[in-house]
MIMAR-11964 format. One record per residue (C-alpha): chain; x, y negated, z negated; residue in three letters. Coordinates in pm, whole numbers, m for minus. Layout:
R chain   east  north     up res
R     A      X      Y      Z ala
...
***
This chain:
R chain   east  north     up res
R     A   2344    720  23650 unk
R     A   2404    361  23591 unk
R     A   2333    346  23164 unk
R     A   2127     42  23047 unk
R     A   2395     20  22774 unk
R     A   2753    124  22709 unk
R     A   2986    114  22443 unk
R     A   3356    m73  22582 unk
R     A   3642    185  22357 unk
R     A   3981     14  22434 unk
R     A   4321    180  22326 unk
R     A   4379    m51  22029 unk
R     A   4056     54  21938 unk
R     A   4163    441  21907 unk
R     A   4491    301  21749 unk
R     A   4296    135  21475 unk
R     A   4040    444  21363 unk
R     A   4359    652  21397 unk
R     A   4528    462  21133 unk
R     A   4281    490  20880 unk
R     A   4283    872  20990 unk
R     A   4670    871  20880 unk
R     A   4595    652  20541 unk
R     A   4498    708  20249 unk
R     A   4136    620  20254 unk
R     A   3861    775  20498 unk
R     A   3596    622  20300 unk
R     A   3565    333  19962 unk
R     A   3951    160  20128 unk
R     A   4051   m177  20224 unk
R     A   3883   m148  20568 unk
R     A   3559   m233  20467 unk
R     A   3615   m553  20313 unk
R     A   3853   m653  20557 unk
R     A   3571   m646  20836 unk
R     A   3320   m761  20601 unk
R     A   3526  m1093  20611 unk
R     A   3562  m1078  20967 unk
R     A   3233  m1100  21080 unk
R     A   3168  m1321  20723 unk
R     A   3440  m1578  20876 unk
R     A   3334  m1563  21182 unk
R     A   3003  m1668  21112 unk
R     A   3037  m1851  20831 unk
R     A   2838  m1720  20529 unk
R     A   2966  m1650  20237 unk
R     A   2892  m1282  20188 unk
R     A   2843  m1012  20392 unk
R     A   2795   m643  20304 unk
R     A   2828   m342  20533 unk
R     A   2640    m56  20529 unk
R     A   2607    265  20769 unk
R     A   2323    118  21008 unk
R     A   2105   m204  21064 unk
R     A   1826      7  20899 unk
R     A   2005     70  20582 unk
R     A   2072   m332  20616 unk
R     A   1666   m420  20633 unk
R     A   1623   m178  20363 unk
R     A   1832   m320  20120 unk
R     A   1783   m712  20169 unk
R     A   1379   m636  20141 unk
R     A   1476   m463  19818 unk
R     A   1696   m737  19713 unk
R     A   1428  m1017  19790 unk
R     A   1261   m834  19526 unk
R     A    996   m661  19806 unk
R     A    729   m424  19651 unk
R     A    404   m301  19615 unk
R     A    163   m505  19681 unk
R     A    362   m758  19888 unk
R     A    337   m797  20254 unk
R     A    626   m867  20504 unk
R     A    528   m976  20843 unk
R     A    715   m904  21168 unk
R     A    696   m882  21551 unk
R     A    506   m614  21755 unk
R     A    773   m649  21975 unk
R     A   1071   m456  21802 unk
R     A   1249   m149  21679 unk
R     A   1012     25  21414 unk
R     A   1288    m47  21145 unk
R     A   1198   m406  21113 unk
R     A    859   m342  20985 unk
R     A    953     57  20848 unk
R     A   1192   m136  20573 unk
R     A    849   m308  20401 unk
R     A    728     61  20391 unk
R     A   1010    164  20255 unk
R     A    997    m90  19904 unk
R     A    616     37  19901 unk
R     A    501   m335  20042 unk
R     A    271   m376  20330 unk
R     A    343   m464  20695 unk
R     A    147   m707  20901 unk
R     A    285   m851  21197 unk
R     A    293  m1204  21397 unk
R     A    238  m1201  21827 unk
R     A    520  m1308  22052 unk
R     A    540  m1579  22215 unk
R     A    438  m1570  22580 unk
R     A    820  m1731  22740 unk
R     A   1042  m1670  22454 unk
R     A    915  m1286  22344 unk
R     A   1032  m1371  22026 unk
R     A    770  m1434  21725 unk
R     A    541  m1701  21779 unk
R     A    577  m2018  21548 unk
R     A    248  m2161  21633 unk
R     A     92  m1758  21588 unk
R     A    294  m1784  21246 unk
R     A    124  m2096  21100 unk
R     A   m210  m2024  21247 unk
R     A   m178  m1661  21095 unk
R     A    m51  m1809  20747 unk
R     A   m323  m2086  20746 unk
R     A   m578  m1790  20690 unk
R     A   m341  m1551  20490 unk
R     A   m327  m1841  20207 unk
R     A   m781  m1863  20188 unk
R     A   m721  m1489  20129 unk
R     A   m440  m1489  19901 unk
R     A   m253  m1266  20130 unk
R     A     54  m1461  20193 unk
R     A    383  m1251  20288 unk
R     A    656  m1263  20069 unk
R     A    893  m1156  20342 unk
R     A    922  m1252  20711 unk
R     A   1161  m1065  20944 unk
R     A   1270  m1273  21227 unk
R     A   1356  m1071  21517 unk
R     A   1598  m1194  21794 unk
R     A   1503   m965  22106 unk
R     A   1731   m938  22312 unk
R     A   1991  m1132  22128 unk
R     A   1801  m1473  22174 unk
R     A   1729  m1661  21841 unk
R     A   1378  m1703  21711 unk
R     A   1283  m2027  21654 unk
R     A   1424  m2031  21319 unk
R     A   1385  m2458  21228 unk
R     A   1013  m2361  21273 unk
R     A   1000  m2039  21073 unk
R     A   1218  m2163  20779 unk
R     A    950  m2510  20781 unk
R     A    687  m2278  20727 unk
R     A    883  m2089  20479 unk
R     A    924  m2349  20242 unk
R     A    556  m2480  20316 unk
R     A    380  m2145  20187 unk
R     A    673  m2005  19984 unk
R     A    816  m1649  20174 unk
R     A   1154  m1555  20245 unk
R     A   1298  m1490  20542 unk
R     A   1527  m1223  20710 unk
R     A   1691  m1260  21087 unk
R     A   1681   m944  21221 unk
R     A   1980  m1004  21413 unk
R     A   2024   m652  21545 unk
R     A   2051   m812  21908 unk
R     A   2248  m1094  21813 unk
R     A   2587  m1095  21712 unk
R     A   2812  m1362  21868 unk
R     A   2533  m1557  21960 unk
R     A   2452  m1949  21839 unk
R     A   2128  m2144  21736 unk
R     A   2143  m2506  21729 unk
R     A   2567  m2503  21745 unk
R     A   2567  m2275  21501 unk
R     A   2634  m1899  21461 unk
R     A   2363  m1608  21406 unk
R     A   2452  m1563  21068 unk
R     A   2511  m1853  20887 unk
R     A   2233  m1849  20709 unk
R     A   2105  m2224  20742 unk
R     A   1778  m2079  20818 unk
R     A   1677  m1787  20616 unk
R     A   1814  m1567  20315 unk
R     A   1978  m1283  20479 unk
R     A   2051  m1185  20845 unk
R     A   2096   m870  20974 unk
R     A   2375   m716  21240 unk
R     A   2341   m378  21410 unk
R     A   2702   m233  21540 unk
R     A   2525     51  21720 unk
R     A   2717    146  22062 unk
R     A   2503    m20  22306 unk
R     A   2521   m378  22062 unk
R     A   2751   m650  22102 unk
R     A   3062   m475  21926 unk
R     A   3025   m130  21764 unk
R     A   3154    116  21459 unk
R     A   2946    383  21613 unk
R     A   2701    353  21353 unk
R     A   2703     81  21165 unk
R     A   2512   m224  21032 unk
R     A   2617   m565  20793 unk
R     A   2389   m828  20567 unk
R     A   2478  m1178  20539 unk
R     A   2375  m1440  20303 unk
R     A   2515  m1703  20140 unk
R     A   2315  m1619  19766 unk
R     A   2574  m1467  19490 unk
R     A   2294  m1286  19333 unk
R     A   2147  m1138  19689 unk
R     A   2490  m1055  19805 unk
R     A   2563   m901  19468 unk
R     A   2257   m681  19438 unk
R     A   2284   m542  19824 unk
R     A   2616   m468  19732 unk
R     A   2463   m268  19450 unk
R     A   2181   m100  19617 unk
R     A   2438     47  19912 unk
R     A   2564    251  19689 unk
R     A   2410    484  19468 unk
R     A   2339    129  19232 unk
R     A   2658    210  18998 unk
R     A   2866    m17  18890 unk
R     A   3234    m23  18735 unk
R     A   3169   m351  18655 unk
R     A   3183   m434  18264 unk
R     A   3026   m736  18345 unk
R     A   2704   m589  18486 unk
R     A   2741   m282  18216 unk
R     A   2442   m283  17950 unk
R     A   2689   m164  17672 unk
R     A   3072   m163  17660 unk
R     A   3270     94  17831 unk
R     A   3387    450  17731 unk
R     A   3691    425  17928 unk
R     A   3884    379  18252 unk
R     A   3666    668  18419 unk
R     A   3352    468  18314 unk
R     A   3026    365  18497 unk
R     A   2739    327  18496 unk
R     A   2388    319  18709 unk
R     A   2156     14  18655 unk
R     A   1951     63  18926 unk
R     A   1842    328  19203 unk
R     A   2042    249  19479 unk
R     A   2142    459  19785 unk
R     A   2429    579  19967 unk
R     A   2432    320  20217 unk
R     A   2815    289  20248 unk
R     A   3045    202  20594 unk
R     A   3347    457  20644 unk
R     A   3707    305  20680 unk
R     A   3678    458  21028 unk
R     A   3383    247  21111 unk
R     A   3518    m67  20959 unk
R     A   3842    m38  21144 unk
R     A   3650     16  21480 unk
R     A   3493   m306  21406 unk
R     A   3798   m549  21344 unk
R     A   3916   m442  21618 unk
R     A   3619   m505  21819 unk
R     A   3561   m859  21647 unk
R     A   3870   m967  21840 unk
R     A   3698   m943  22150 unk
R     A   3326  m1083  22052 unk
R     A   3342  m1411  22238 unk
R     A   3464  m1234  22554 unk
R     A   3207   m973  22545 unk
R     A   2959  m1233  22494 unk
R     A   3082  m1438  22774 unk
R     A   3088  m1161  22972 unk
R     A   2706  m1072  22904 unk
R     A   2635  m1419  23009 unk
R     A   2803  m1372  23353 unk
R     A   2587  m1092  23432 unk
R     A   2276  m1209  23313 unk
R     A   2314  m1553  23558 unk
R     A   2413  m1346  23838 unk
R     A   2114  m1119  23778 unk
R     A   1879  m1444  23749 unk
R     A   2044  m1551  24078 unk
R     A   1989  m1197  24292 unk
R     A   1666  m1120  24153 unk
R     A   1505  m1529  24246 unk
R     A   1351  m1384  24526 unk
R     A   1245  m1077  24402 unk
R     A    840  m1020  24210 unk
R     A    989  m1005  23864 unk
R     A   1029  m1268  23617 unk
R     A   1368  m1341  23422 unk
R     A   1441  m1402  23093 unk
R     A   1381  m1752  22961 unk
R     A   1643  m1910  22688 unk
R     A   1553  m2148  22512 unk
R     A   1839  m2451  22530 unk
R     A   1873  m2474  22149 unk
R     A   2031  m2101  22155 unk
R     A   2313  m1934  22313 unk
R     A   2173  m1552  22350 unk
R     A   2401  m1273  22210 unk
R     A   2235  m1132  22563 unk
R     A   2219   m763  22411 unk
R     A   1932   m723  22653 unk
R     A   1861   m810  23013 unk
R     A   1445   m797  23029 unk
R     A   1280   m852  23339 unk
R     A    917   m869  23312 unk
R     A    734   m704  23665 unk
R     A    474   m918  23876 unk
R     A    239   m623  23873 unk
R     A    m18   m914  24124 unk
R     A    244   m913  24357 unk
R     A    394   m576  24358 unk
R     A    115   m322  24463 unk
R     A    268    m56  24237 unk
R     A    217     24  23867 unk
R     A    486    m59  23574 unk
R     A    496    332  23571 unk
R     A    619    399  23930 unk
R     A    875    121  23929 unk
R     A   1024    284  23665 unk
R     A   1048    619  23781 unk
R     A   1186    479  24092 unk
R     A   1467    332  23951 unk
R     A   1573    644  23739 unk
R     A   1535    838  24071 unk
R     A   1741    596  24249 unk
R     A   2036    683  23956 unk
R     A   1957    327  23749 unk
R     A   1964    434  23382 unk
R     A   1641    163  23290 unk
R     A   1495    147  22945 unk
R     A   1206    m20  22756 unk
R     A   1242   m218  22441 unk
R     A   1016   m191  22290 unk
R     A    667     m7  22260 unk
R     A    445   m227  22021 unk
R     A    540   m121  21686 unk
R     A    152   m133  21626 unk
R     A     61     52  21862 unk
R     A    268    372  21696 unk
R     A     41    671  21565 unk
R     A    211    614  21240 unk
R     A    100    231  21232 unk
R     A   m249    310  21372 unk
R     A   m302    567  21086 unk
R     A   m265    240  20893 unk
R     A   m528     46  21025 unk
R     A   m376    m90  21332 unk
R     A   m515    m53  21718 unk
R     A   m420   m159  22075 unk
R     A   m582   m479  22088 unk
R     A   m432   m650  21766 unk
R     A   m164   m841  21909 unk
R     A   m279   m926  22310 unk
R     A     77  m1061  22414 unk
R     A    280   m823  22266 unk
R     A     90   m553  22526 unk
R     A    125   m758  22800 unk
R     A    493   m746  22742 unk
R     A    476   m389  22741 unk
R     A    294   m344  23010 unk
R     A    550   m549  23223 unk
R     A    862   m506  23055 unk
R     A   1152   m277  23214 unk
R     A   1544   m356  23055 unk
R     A   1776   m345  23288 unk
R     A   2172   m213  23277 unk
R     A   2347   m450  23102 unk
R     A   2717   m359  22889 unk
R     A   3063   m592  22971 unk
R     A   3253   m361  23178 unk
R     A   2985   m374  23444 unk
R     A   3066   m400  23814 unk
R     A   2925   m658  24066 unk
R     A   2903   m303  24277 unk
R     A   2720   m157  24000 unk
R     A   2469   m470  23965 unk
R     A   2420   m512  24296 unk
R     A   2361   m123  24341 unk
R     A   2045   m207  24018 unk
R     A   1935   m503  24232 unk
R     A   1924   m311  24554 unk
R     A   1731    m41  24369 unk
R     A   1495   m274  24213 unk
R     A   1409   m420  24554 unk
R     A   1300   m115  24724 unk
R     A   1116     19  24370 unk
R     A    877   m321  24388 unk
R     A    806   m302  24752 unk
R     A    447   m276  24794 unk
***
């Protein structure tokens, strides 16, 4: 089986997580910080705070946005369930915003139409989570207009998107929102096995994520509300959460960081050739817009169903029975049984469906072969034929 994702584990890679094996810190070490400035440097923002998954990282800028009950955050349909699960998780409410039709991202023009009537009601969101399918960047000069226009903050999910660039800049600087989020799962861009970061460039946001990952104690005497009883001293002033990155994890992802822009490039490579062998073929390729440079997580093809004469269903199972490891990303969020318990039904959000009802991911990690693509090609082929 050909896996839609793989992790790339290089021997410098053991090296490093052996190290910190041999030290004296497994957990709470130098590691941590050391990769938070990586990917910090890298990307230039000023902070960046690393936490055990991407989830843990929604979680924690909502709180720090100040996200609560009776707030709404707004999202895509078209996404993991943690970018809208996070609101749920301060006690807000989630609404979301349809994609749009070439991009799959959020729709700007869905956005402002959306807001126009959320501001008669005097249900504006106070948070909007940017999602970058795929690894492709939202288009975040729209969102962040309409941000300061009716007043909400904004989060990149950027789960996809490490090592990619929006307008000549990279995912995570921050010129466009409040806080962007990085998933290091194994299938992402780089990985700590489990693993996820916040950036921002706010002291006080940076500060208080740093606070809420773990367990909201502080040694600080600065943030104490009375002096200290001694070297052993803390306290907790607020209810935080053991969020924390290992030293293993952290090490795993220095030494991954050194090899970003190649995986990236490499990503690239495969997606054009893709684009190329599949031109003749009833699918339709991912579109990038020219103001990003995809961190190309993802390789979507949506299926021709007009043209194909066979349903979204049996192309699928032909290409897992032809040894081609495909996977869907994602299932409308609203579309859950937890979400339509809510109030949601098929129906909301018409393009976001579509996409589902087209979509198949295709294998896509940087040690792929041309044998290997062409073998996912050649499968796809025969699965379409009518």
């Amino acid at each position: 089986m050909i896996p839609y994702g793989r992790q790339d584990i290089t021997q410098a890679d053991v090296d490093a997580v052996v190290d910190v094996l041999r030290s004296d810190y497994l957990t709470q070490g130098p590691m941590v910080p050391r990769f938070e400035q990586a990917v910090a440097g890298y990307c230039g923002a000023k902070h960046a705070v690393a936490v055990n998954s991407a989830t843990s990282a929604l979680h924690i800028a909502c709180m720090a946005l100040g996200l609560g009950p009776g707030d709404w955050l707004w999202t895509s349909p078209i996404t993991f369930v943690a970018s809208a699960n996070c609101a749920l998780y301060c006690g807000a409410q989630v609404d979301f915003v349809d994609i749009d039709p070439a991009a799959w991202n959020l729709c700007p023009t869905a956005l402002e139409a959306k807001l126009v009537k959320a501001e008669k009601k005097g249900r504006l969101p106070k948070v909007v989570v940017a999602v970058h399918l795929c690894g492709q960047p939202c288009d975040m000069r729209a969102i962040h207009a309409l941000a300061k226009k009716y007043g909400f903050r904004v989060v990149e999910d950027a789960s996809h998107a490490v090592g990619g660039r929006y307008c000549g800049e990279p995912i995570g600087t921050g010129r466009y929102s409040d806080i962007t989020v990085f998933s290091f799962h194994p299938v992402k861009v780089i990985t700590t096995a489990e693993g996820g970061m916040a950036l921002t460039s706010d002291d006080g946001l940076a500060a208080s994520m740093a606070l809420l990952r773990s367990h909201g104690i502080t040694r600080d005497p600065a943030q104490m509300t009375h002096e200290s009883d001694g070297p052993w001293y803390y306290q907790q002033i607020a209810l935080g959460y053991n969020y924390r990155m290992t030293e293993l994890q952290a090490a795993l992802g220095i030494s991954q960081m050194r090899r970003i822009d190649d995986y990236v490039a490499r990503r690239h490579a495969i997606a054009r050739r893709y684009d190329s062998l599949l031109a003749a073929l009833p699918v339709t390729v991912p579109w990038q817009h020219p103001d990003g440079y995809s961190g190309m997580h993802l390789y979507v093809i949506r299926l021709r169903l007009d043209r194909i004469g066979r349903s979204h269903r049996e192309v699928f199972d032909a290409m897992r029975a032809s040894g081609i490891g495909v996977n869907l990303h994602y299932i409308p969020v609203h579309t859950q049984p937890y979400y339509q318990r809510l109030g949601f039904k098929p129906g909301d959000y018409p393009e976001a469906e579509r996409y589902y009802a087209e979509a198949i991911s295709l294998p896509m990690f940087p040690t792929m072969s041309e044998e290997q693509q062409d073998d996912v090609v050649a499968a796809l082929r025969m699965a379409v034929q009518p």
